[in-house]
C-alpha positions in Angstrom: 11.3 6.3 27.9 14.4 4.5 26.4 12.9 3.3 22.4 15.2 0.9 20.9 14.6 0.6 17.3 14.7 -2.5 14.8 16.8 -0.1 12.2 20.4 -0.9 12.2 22.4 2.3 12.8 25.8 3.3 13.5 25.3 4.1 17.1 22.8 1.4 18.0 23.1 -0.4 20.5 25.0 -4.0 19.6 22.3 -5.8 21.4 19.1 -4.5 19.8 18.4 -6.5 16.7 15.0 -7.2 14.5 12.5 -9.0 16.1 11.9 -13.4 16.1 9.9 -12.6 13.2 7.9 -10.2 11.1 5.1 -8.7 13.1 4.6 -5.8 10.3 1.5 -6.3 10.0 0.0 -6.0 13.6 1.7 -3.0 13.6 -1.1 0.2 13.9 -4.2 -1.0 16.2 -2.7 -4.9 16.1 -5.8 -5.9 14.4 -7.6 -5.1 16.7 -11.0 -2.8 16.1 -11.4 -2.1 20.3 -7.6 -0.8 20.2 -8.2 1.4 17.3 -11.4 2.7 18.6 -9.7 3.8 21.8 -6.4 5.7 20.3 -3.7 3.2 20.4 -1.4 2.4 17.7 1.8 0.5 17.7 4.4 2.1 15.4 7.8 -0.6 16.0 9.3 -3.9 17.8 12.2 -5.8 18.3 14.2 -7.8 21.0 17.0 -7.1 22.7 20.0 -8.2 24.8 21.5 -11.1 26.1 18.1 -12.8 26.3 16.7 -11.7 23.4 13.4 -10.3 25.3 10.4 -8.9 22.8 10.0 -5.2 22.8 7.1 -3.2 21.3 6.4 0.3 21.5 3.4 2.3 20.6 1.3 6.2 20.5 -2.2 5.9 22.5 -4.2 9.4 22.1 -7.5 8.8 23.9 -10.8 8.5 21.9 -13.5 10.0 23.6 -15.0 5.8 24.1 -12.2 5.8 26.4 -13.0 8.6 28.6 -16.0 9.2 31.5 -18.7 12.2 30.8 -15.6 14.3 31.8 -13.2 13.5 29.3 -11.0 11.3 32.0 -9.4 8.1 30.6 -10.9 4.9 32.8 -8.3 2.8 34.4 -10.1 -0.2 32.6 -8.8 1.5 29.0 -5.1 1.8 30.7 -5.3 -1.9 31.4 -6.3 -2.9 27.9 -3.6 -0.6 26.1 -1.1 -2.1 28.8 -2.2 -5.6 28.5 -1.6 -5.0 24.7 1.6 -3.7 24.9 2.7 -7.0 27.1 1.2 -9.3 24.4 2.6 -7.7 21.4 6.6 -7.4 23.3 6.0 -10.9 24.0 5.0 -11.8 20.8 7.8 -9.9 19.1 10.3 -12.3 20.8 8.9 -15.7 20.0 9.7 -17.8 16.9 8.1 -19.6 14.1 4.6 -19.7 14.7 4.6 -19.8 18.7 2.6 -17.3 20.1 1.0 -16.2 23.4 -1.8 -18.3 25.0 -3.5 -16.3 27.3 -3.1 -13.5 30.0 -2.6 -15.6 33.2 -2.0 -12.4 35.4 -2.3 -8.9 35.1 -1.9 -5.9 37.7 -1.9 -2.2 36.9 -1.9 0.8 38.6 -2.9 4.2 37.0 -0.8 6.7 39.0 -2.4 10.5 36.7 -4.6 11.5 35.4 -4.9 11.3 31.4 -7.5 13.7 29.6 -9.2 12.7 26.0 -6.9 13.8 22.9 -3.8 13.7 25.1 -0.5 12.4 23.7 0.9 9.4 25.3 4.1 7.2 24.9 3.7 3.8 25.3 6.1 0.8 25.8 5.7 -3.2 26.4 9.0 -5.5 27.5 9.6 -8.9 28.5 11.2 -9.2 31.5 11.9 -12.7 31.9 10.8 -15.3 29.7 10.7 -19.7 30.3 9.3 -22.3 28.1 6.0 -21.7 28.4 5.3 -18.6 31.0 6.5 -14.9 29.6 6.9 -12.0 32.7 6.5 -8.6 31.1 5.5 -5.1 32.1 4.5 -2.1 30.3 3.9 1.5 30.8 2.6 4.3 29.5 4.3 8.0 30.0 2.8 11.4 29.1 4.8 14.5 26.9 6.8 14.9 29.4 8.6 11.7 30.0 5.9 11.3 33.2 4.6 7.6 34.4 0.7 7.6 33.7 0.2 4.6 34.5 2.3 0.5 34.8 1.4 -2.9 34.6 2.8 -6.1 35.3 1.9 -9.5 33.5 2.1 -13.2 33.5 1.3 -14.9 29.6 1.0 -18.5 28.7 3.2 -19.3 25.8 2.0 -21.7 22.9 4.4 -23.4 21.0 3.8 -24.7 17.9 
């Protein structure tokens, strides 16, 4: 997983710059309590290219809240930490006080197997973004660089 940082550094890319605005705060479990319960934290964000499309990347270790009685991670949880990681990439791109509405669409697809207490990479990006509708997708990718599971989502933009 390619992790573009909001630091400027000599061999950054020239494309990758701070995000819209300061999201600092949400970063951790967003403010949140259900994201915190269940492992996730986001640790940076940003936007990037041409576009300027909202980045946010995160750490999920699964809480035993997330798991069945044998430790497995639901796909329900994997939709919530993806569904979060969309939201918060989106938000990192938006100005001023605009901010996402509501989900409008969301599909994932959990493609392992993911254990309690495992370490997990995650990462949200816009992929396209109009006046009021933001595409994004996110996924989440084990210790080994390995796709655990993807998601794809529409969100309402409010502008303000």
């Amino acid at each position: 997983m390619k992790v573009v940082t909001t630091k400027p550094s000599a061999d950054s890319s020239p494309k990758a710059s701070p995000a819209a605005k300061d999201m600092s705060r949400w970063l951790g479990d967003s403010g949140l309590p259900i994201l915190a319960a269940i492992g996730l934290s986001f640790d940076d964000y940003g936007i990037e290219g041409d576009d300027r499309a909202g980045w946010a990347t995160g750490t999920w270790v699964p809480r035993s809240v997330a798991c069945d009685n044998k430790d497995v991670v639901q796909a329900g949880v994997h939709a919530v930490v993806l569904d979060a990681a969309m939201n918060f990439a989106v938000n990192a791109g938006l100005s001023g006080k605009d901010r996402t509405g509501a989900a409008l669409e969301i599909k994932t697809e959990t493609m392992r197997m993911v254990l309690r207490d495992e370490h997990l990479a995650v990462r949200g990006a816009v992929m396209r973004q109009t006046k009021q509708v933001a595409f994004a997708e996110a996924r989440v990718e084990d210790e080994k660089g390995r796709l655990v599971s993807r998601s794809t989502g529409t969100f309402l933009i409010q502008r303000d």
